[in-house]
C-alpha positions in Angstrom: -37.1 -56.6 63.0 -39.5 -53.6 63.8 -38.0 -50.6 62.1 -38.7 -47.1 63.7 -40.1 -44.3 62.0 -40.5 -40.8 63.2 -43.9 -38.5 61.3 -43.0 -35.0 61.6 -46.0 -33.5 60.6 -47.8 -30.1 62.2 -51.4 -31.2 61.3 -52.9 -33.5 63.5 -55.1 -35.3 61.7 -52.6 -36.2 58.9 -50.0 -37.3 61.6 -52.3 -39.7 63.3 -53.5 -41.3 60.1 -49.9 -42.1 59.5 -48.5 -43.1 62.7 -52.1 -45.5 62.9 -51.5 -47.0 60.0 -47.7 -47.9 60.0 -48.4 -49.3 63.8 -50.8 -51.4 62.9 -48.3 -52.3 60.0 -45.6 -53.3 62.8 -43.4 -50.5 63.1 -42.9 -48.8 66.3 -43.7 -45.1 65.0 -42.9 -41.8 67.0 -44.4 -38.4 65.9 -43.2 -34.8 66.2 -45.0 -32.1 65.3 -42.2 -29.1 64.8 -38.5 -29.2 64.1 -37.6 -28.3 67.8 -39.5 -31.9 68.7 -37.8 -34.2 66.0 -34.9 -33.7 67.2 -35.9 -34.0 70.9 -36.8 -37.9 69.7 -33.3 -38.6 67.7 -32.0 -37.4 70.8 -33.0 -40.0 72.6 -33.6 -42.9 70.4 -32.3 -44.8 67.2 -34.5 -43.8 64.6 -34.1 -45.7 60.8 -36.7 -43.2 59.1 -38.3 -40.0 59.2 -41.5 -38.7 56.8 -41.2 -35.2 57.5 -43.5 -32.6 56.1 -41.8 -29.4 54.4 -44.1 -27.2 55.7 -43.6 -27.1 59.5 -44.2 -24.3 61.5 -41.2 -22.2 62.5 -38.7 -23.9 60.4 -38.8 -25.1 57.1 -38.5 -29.1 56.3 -36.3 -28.3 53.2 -33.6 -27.0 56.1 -34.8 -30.0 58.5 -33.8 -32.0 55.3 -30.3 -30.8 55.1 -29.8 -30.7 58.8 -30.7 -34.4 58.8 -28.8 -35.7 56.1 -25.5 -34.3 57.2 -25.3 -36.1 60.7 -26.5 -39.0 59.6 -27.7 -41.9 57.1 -31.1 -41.7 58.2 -34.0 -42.5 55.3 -35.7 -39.0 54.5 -39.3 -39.2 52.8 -40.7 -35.8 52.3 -44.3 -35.2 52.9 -46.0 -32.3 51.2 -48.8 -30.9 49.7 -47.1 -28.6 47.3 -47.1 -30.0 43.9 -44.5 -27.6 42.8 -41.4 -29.6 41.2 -39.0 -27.4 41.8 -39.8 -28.4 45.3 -39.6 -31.9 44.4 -35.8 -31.2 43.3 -35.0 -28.9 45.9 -35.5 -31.5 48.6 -33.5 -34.8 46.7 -30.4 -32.3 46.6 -30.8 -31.4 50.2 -30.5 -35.1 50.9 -33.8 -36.9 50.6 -34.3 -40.0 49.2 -38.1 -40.1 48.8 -40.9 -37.3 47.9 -44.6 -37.8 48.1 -47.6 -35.6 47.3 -50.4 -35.2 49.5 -53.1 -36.6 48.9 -51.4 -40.3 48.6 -52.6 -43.5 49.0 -51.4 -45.2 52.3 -50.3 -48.5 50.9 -48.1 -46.6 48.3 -46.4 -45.0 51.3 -46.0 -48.0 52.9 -44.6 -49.8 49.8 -42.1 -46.5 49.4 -41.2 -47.0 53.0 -40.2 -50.4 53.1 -37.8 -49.9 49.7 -35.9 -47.4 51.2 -35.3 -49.0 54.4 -34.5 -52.2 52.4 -32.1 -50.2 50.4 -30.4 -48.5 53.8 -30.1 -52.0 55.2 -28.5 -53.1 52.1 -25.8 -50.5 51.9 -24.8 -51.0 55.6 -24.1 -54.4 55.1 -22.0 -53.6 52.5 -20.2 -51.2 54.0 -19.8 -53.3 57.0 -18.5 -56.2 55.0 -15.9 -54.1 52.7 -15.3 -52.4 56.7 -14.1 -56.1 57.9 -12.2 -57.2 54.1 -10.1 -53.6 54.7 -9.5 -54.3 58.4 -8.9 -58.2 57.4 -6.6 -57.1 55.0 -4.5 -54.8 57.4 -3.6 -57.4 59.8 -1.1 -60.4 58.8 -0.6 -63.7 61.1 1.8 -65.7 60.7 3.1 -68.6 63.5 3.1 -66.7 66.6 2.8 -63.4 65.2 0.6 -60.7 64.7 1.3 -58.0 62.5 -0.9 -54.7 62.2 0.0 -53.1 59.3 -2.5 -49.9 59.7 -1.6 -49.6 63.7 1.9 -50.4 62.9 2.0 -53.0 65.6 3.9 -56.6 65.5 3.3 -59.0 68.7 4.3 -62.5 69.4 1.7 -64.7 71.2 0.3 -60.6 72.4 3.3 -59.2 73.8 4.4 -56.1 71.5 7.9 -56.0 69.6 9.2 -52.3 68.7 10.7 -52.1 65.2 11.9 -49.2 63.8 10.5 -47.5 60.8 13.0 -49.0 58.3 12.3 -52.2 60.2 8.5 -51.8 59.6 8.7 -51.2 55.8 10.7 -53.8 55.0 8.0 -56.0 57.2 5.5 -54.5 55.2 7.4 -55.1 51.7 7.8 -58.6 52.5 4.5 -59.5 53.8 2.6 -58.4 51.2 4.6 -60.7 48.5 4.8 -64.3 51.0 6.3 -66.6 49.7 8.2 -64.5 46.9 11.8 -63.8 46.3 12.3 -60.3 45.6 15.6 -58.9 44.6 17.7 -56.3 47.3 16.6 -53.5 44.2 13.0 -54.2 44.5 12.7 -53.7 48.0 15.2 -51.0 48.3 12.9 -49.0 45.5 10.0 -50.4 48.1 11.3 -48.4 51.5 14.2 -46.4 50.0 12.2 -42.8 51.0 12.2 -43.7 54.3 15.7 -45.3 55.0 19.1 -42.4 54.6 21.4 -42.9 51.8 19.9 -46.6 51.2 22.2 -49.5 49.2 22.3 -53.3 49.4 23.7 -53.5 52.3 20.8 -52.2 54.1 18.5 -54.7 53.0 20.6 -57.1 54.3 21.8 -55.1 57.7 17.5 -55.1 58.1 17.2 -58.6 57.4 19.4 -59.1 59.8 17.9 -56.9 62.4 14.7 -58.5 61.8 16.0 -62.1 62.3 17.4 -61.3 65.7 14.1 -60.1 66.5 11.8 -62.2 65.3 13.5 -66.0 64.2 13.8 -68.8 67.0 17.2 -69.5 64.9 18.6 -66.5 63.2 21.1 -68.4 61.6 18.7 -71.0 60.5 16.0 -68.5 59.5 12.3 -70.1 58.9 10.8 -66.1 58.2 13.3 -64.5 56.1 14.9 -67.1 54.3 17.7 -65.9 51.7 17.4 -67.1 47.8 21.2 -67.0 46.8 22.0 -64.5 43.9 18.4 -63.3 43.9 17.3 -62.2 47.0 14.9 -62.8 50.4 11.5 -63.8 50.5 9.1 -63.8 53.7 7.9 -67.9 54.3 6.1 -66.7 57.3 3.4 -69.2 57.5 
């Protein structure tokens, strides 16, 4: 994979030297030599880093710094030759994640460069994955049916089936204990806020609701099956 890294840097000479080296290194490199033109490149194209020097003409990087971090992930090593510390700290809390000191030596850049990159690749693979558990998670199937917990959405075989709001917290209640028995109290104390002056009978005036809509038999239900004397239990497969 070639990475793309933008140098922001007014002088000329140091700009060159650093989008010549990390070409020859195999990135594809852009460079920008004020504020006005960075953001004319992430305009149009997908940039993974920038090295931007703090002191730019017109604006100062510190504010380029802050700018950048709060649209977007993208890796931030400052460039400077101010040896100043306070400097240093300044630009981590605006939102770098690197700082180097001119003069510096080329392969210690490159060696910076490559960490951070490997670390923003890392983290957005793990946010994609725990992305895809959560949306995993959200969405039960079961036979025919498809149930969207998050988009509140139940279809059989694609074609949509309304429930009501009771309807859909009970579904939820149930789903998320298969193959449990839980008592009429239990799932009362589950959906009770949203269902008006809630007792046992509702659970089952639900169930029953829910077996017309969803069973092939509702009075040989295979979904909500009834445990005598203790309760129902979803054995939605």
């Amino acid at each position: 994979m070639s990475y793309h890294v933008l140098v922001v840097e007014d002088d000329v000479v140091t700009r060159s030297k650093l989008a010549g080296y990390f070409q020859n290194e195999g990135y594809t490199v852009s460079e920008a030599e004020t504020g006005a033109q960075m953001r004319a490149v992430l305009d149009l194209t997908d940039v993974d880093l920038v090295m931007l020097d703090i002191n730019l003409p017109g604006e100062d990087g510190l504010m380029l710094t802050r700018e950048l971090r709060s649209q977007s992930d993208i890796g931030i090593i400052l460039v400077t030759g101010r040896t100043d510390s306070i400097d240093k700290i300044v630009g981590l809390e605006m939102g770098a994640d690197d700082y180097v000191t001119k003069p510096f030596e080329l392969r210690e850049l490159l060696v910076r460069v490559k960490n951070l990159l490997w670390r923003i690749a890392a983290a957005r693979r793990s946010q994609s994955t725990r992305g895809s558990a959560v949306e995993d998670s959200q969405v039960v199937r079961f036979g025919e049916w498809t149930f969207d917990i998050q988009r509140r959405a139940l279809s059989r075989n694609g074609e949509p089936v309304k429930l009501t709001k009771a309807e859909y917290e009970l579904l939820v209640a149930l789903s998320s204990h298969p193959n449990q028995v839980l008592s009429r109290e239990r799932i009362l104390n589950m959906i009770s806020h949203r269902v008006d002056a809630p007792n046992d009978r509702t659970i089952d005036v639900l169930i029953r609701r829910m077996r017309a809509k969803m069973e092939f038999d509702p009075k040989n239900p295979q979904i909500f099956v009834t445990v005598h004397g203790e309760g129902y239990m979803f054995a939605g497969d």
